[in-house]
C-alpha positions as CSV (number, residue, x, y, z in Angstrom):
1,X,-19.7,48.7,-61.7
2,X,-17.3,46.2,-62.9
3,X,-15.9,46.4,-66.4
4,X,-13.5,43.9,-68.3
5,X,-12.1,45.4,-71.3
6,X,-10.6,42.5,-73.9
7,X,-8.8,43.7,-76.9
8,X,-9.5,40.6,-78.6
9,X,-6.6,38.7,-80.9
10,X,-4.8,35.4,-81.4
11,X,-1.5,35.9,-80.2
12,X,-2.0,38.8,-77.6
13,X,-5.3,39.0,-75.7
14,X,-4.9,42.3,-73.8
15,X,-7.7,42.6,-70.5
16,X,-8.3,45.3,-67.9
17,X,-10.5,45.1,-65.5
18,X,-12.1,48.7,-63.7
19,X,-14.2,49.6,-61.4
20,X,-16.9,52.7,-62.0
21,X,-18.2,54.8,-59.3
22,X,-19.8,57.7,-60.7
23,X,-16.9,59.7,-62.2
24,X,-14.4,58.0,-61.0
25,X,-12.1,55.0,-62.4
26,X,-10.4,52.9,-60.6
27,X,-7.8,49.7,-62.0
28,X,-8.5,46.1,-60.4
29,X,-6.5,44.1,-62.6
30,X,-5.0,43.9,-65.9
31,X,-2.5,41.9,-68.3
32,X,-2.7,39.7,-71.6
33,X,-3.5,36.5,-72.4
34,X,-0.5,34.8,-74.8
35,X,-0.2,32.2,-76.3
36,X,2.5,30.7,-78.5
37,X,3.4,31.4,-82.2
38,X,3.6,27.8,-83.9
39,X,1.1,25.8,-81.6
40,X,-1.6,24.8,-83.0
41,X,-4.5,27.2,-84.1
42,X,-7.3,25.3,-82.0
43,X,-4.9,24.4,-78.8
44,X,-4.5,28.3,-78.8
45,X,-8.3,28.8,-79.1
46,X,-8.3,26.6,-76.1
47,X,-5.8,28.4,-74.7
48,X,-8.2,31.8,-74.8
49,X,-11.4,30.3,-73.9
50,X,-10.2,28.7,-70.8
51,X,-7.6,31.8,-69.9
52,X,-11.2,34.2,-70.1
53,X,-13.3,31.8,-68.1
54,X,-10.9,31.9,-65.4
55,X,-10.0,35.7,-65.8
56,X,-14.3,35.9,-65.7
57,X,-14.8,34.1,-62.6
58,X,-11.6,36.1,-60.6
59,X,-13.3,39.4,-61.7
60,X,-16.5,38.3,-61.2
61,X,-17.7,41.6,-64.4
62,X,-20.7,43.4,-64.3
63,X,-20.1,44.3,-68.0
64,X,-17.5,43.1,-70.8
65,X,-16.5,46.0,-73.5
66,X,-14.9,44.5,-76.6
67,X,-13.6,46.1,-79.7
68,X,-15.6,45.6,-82.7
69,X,-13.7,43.5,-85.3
70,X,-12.3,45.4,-88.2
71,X,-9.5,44.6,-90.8
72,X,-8.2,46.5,-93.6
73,X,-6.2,43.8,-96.1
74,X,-4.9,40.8,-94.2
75,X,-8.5,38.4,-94.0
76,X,-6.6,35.7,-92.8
77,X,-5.4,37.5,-89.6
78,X,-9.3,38.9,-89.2
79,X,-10.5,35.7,-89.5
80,X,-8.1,34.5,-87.1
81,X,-9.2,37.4,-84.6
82,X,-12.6,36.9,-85.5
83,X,-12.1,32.9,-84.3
84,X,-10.4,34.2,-80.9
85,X,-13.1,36.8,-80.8
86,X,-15.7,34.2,-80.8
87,X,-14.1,32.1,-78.0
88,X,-13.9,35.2,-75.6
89,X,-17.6,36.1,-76.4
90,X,-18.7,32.4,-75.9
91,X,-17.0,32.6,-72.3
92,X,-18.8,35.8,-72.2
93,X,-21.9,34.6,-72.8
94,X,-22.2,31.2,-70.8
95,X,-21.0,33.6,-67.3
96,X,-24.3,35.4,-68.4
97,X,-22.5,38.4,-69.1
98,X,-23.6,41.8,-70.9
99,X,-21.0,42.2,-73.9
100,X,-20.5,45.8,-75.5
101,X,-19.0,46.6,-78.4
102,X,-17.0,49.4,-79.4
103,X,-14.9,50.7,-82.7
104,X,-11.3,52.2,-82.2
105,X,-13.0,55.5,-83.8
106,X,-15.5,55.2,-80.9
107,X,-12.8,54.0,-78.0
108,X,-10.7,57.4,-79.3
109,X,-13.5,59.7,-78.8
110,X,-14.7,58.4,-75.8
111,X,-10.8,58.2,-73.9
112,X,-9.8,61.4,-75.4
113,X,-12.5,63.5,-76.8
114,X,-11.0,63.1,-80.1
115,X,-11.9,60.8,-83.2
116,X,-8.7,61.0,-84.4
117,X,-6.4,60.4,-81.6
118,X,-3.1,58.7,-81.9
119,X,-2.8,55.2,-80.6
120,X,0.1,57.2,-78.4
121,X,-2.7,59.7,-77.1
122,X,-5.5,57.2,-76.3
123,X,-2.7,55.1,-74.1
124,X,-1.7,58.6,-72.1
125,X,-4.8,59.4,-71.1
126,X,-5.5,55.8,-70.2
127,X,-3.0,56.1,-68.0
128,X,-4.0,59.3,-66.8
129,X,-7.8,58.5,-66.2
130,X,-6.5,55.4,-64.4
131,X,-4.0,57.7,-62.4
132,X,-1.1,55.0,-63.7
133,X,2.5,55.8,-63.1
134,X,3.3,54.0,-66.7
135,X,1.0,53.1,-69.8
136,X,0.5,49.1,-69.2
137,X,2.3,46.9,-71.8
138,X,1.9,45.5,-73.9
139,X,0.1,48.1,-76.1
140,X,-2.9,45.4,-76.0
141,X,-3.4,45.4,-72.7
142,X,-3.9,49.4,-72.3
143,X,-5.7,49.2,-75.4
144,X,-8.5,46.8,-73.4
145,X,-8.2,49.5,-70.3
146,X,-9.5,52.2,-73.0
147,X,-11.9,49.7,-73.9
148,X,-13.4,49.8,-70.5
149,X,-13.1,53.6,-69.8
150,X,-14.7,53.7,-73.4
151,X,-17.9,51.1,-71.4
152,X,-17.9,54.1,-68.5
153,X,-18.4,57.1,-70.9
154,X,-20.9,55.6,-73.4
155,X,-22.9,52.9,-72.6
156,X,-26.1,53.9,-71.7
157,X,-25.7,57.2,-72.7
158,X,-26.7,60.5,-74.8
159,X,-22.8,60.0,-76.0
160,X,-23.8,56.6,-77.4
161,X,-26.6,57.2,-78.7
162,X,-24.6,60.1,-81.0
163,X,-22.1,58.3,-81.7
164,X,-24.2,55.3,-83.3
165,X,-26.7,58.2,-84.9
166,X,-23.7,59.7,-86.5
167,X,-22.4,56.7,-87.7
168,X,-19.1,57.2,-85.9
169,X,-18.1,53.4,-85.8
């Protein structure tokens, strides 16, 4: 199975793409979409939609595992994200491709066994599971790899189905 992970945002798109053979994890590709503070909102928009459709069609996914949009104070960034969100999810969806979504609460569990993992932790065993010599930058980027290992230890599973039972978003 092929996974792309996206770590959805508006300046910093991080993606990793995996392969999934039973128990084991292999890296294809990976890297971040950027685009540039000051342009235009919609001309980056573009930028994203048209940067995923090509990423989509090199990596040819199986799956796509996303992280669920969340925001604490700052709704005009979330609704920016939200915007860059939709973008990636429309590429997403006209390549016919199976989107899953996944909460950092859910991504920290699922990478290190832990709900409440440090950001620092989650990007080591990233690493680790993906038998890296370094954790990829930017941070976005291995945070869309943990997305993807997150894809390969719930999705379709008993550790899923808990998770979304229990609430643990």
């Amino acid at each position: 199975m092929v996974i792309l992970g996206i770590d959805p945002g508006y300046a910093i798109v991080g993606w990793g793409v995996i392969e999934y053979h039973g128990t084991s994890h292999r890296p294809v590709a990976f890297g971040a979409i950027t685009t540039k503070a000051h342009t235009d909102f919609n001309v980056r928009l573009q930028q994203i939609y048209d940067d995923t459709v090509e990423l989509i069609g090199r990596a040819k996914p199986d799956v796509m595992s996303i992280e669920k949009l969340y925001f604490n104070t700052n709704t005009t960034t979330a609704i920016q994200v939200a915007q860059a969100r939709g973008v990636i999810l429309l590429a997403a969806q006209q390549a016919r491709i199976p989107v899953y979504e996944y909460t950092p609460l859910q991504v920290k569990t699922a990478v290190t066994g832990y709900g409440r993992a440090h950001k620092p932790q989650v990007m080591e065993m990233t690493r680790r599971l993906l038998h890296l010599k370094e954790v990829p930058k930017p941070d976005d980027t291995a945070d869309a790899l943990a997305l993807a290992i997150t894809h390969t230890q719930a999705a379709g599973t008993t550790l899923r189905d808990t998770m979304m039972k229990r609430g643990i978003k």
